[in-house]
N, C-alpha and C positions, 0 to 999 in steps of 0.2 A: 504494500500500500504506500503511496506515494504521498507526503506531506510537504508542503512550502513553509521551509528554513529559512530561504535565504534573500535577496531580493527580487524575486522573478516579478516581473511586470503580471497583474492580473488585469484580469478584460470582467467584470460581474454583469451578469447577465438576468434580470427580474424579469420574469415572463408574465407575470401576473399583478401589480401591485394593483390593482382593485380592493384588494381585500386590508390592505393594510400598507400603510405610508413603510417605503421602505430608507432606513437609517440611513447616514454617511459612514464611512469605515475609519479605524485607523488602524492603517495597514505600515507595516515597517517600509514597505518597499514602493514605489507607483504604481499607481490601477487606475483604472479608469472606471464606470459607469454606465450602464445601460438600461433605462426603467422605461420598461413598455407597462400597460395598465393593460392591457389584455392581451394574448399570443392565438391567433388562429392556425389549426392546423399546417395551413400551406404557407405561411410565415415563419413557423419554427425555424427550419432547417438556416435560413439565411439568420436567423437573428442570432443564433446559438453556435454556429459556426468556429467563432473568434473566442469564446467565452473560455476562460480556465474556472471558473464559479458557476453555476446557475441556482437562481431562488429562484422554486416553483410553490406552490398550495395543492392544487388541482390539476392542472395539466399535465397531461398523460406524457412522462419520458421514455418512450419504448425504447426495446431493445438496437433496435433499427436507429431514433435517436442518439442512441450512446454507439453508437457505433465509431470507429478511428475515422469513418471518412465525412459522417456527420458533425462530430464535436472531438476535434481530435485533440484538440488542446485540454480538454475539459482535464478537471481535475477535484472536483469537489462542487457533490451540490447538498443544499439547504433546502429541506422542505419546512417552508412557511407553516406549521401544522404537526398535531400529532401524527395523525395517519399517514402512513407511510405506502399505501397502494398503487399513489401515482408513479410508482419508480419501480422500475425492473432493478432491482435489487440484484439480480443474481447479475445480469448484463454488467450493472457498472463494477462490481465487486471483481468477473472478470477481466477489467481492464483495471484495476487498482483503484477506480474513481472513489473515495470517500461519502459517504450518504449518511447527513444527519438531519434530526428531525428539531423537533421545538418541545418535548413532552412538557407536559403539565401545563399547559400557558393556558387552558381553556377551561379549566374544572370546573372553577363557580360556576360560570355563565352557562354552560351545559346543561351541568345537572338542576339550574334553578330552569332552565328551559326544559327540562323535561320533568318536572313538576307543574311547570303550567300546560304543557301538553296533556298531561295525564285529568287535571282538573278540567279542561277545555272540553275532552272526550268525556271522560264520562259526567260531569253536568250541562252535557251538548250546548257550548256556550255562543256557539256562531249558529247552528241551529235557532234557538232559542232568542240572538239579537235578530236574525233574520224576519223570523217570524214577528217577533213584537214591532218593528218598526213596517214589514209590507202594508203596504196601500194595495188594498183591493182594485183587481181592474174595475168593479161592478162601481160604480160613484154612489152608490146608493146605501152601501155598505161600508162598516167601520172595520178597525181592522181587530184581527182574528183574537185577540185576545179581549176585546171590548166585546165584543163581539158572542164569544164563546163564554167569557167569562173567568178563562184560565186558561192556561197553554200546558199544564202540567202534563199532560199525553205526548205533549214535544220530549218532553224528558225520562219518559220510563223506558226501561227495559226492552229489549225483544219478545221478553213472556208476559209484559204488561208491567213487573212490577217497578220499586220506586227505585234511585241510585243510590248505593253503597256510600255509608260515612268512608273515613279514612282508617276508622276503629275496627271494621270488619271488612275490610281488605286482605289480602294476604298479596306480596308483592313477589315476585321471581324475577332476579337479579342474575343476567346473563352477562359476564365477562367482569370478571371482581380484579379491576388494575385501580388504578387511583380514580378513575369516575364512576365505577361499581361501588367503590367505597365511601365514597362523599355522597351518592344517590343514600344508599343503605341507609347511611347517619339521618340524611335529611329524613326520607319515609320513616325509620324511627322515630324523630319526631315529631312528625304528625299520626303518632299513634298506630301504624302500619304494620303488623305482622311482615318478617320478610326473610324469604329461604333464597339462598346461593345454590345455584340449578351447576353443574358440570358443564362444560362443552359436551354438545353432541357427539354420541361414541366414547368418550373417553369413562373411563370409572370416576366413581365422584370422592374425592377427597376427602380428609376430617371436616367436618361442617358443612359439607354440600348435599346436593342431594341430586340424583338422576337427571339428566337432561329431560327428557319425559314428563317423572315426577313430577319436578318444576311446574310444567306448563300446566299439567293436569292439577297441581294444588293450588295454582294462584289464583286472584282475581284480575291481576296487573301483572304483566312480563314486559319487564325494560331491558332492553337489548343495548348495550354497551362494549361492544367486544370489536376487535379490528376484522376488516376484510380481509379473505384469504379463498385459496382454493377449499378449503376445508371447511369453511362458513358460507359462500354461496348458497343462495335458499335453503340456510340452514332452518328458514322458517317457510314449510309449502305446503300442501292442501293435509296431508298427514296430519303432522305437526298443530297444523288450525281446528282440524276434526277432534282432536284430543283437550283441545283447552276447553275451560266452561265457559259456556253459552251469555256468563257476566264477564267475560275478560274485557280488559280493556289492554291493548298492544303499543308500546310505545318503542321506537326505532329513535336513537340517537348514537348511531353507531356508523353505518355507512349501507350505500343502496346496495342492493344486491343479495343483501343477507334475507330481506323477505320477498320471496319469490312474489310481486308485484299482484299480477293477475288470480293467484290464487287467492290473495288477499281480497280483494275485489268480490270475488266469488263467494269467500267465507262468507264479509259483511253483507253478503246479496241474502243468502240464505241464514241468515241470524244465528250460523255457528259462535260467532261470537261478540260481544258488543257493540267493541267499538275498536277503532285503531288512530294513533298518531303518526306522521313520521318527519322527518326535520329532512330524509336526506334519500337519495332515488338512485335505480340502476343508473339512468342518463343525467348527467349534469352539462350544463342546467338545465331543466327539465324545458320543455315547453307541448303545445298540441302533436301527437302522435308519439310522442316519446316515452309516455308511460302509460297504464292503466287506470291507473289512480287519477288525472286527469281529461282522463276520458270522459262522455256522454254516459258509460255505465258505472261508473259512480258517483254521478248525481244522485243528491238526495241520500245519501247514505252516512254514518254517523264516523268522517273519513275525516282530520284538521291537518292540513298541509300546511307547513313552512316551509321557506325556500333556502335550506342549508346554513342557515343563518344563527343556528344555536350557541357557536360558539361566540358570536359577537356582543363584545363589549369591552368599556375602557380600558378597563383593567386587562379583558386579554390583549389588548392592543399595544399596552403598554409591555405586556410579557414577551409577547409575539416581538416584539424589537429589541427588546435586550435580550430576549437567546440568541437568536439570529446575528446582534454584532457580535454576542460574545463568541458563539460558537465559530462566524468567521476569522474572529482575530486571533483566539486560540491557537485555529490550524494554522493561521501563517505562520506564526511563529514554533510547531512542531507541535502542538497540544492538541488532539484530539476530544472531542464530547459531544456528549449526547447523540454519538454515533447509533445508526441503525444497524441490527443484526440480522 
């Protein structure tokens, strides 16, 4: 593995700063600078070219990228971010490239986003403004809650009855690393029963319990665990058949892990109650890209956000001093928060 000692001129290369203002450096030696706010596919290759750095977030560095005739200078890239998916790992590892990430910059903001997701779902809280604020087309009519007299039928159950406090809950915590854990604490205190499910396949540890189990004892599975070959729809029509019919599914992990359209499906036939997700197989999502904003999951008790869980000041402020630190480090021969 290749480390910058000495003074080699760097070329840094930001394919993405949308997400986040990216620092100045201080580098022992000259570099230079290149901040693009967003990188389209057929742009990569000329912009990355010259680069011995790249900060990515999101966009995809294939193997073919990292290639000697694509990025041959390259020598070390930053992902803007915990997840590390966007990067052929294995690719850059065989050319010496260095791959680090940003962990922990995002925790709070995360898991407090996936506690408003979980309360959004199941007290169907866009349901429920929807309906109170509709104007009837009819002029003649008021709207549905003046109207009806209550809208509480917006908010029960698939078998009719009413939504679950937080007291009788039971929560299934899928991927117990630092945001499994900061989830835990918080559902603990809003009074939450909560069991640590295994990875799918694997035996479950002291304190866990069956991947399976899990889903079949909760009323809420929060999904927190990295993308991999091995977690790909690790949650699909199986898996949905088996949960109770009051679950509510929260995804603040990464798309792909819930096989989309089966989801779709479940909620169609009131296998289960409800689902959140912050994050999609396609990013960024738009019409034809997923299931979940299609014409058939209209009307369905579905609360999409647009990948945006982990934002906020304080990550923003993380997100920029790992990222110098971890650049300045390596020029000077120090490695961290390398990716394995």
């Amino acid at each position: 593995m290749v480390m910058a000692t000495d003074n080699t001129t760097h070329h840094i290369v930001a394919i993405e700063a949308v997400h986040c203002p990216i620092p100045e450096f201080d580098l022992p030696g000259p570099h230079s600078r290149a901040v693009h706010r967003w990188t389209d596919p057929a742009d990569l290759p000329s912009r990355v070219k010259d680069a011995t750095i790249i900060i990515t977030t999101t966009i995809r560095l294939s193997a073919e990228t990292l290639s000697a005739e694509i990025t041959p200078k390259l020598r070390l890239i930053v992902i803007m971010a915990t997840g590390t998916d966007c990067v052929d790992i294995a690719a850059a590892s065989a050319r010496g490239i260095t791959v680090c990430n940003c962990p922990g910059s995002n925790i709070d903001s995360v898991s407090e986003h996936a506690i408003g997701l979980y309360f959004a779902t199941r007290r169907k809280f866009i349901e429920l403004h929807n309906a109170t604020v509709a104007v009837p087309t009819d002029s003649s009519l008021d709207t549905e809650w003046k109207t009806n007299g209550s809208l509480l039928s917006r908010v029960r159950a698939p078998d009719g009855k009413a939504p679950l406090l937080c007291s009788d809950e039971t929560v299934c915590i899928v991927g117990y690393g630092s945001l499994g854990k900061r989830i835990e604490a918080m559902t603990k205190g809003l009074g939450m029963n909560v069991i640590i499910a295994e990875r799918k396949g694997v035996s479950p540890r002291a304190g866990r319990v069956l991947f399976e189990d899990g889903l079949k004892k909760s009323t809420v599975v929060v999904l927190c665990l990295p993308r991999s070959a091995e977690t790909l729809n690790m949650i699909s029509t199986a898996e949905l058949q088996i949960m109770s019919p009051h679950a509510v599914l929260v995804n603040v992990a990464r798309g792909g892990i819930v096989d989309e359209q089966a989801l779709v499906e479940a909620l169609k036939r009131g296998a289960i109650s409800g689902a959140a997700t912050d994050v999609y197989a396609t990013e960024p999502a738009g019409r034809g890209d997923s299931p979940l904003l299609s014409p058939e999951a209209t009307g369905l008790n579905l609360v999409l956000t647009p990948h945006l869980a982990w934002y906020s000041e304080r990550t923003l402020q993380n997100l920029q001093a790992a990222m110098k630190n971890t650049v300045e480090k390596w020029c000077v021969g120090e490695i961290i928060n390398q990716v394995r």
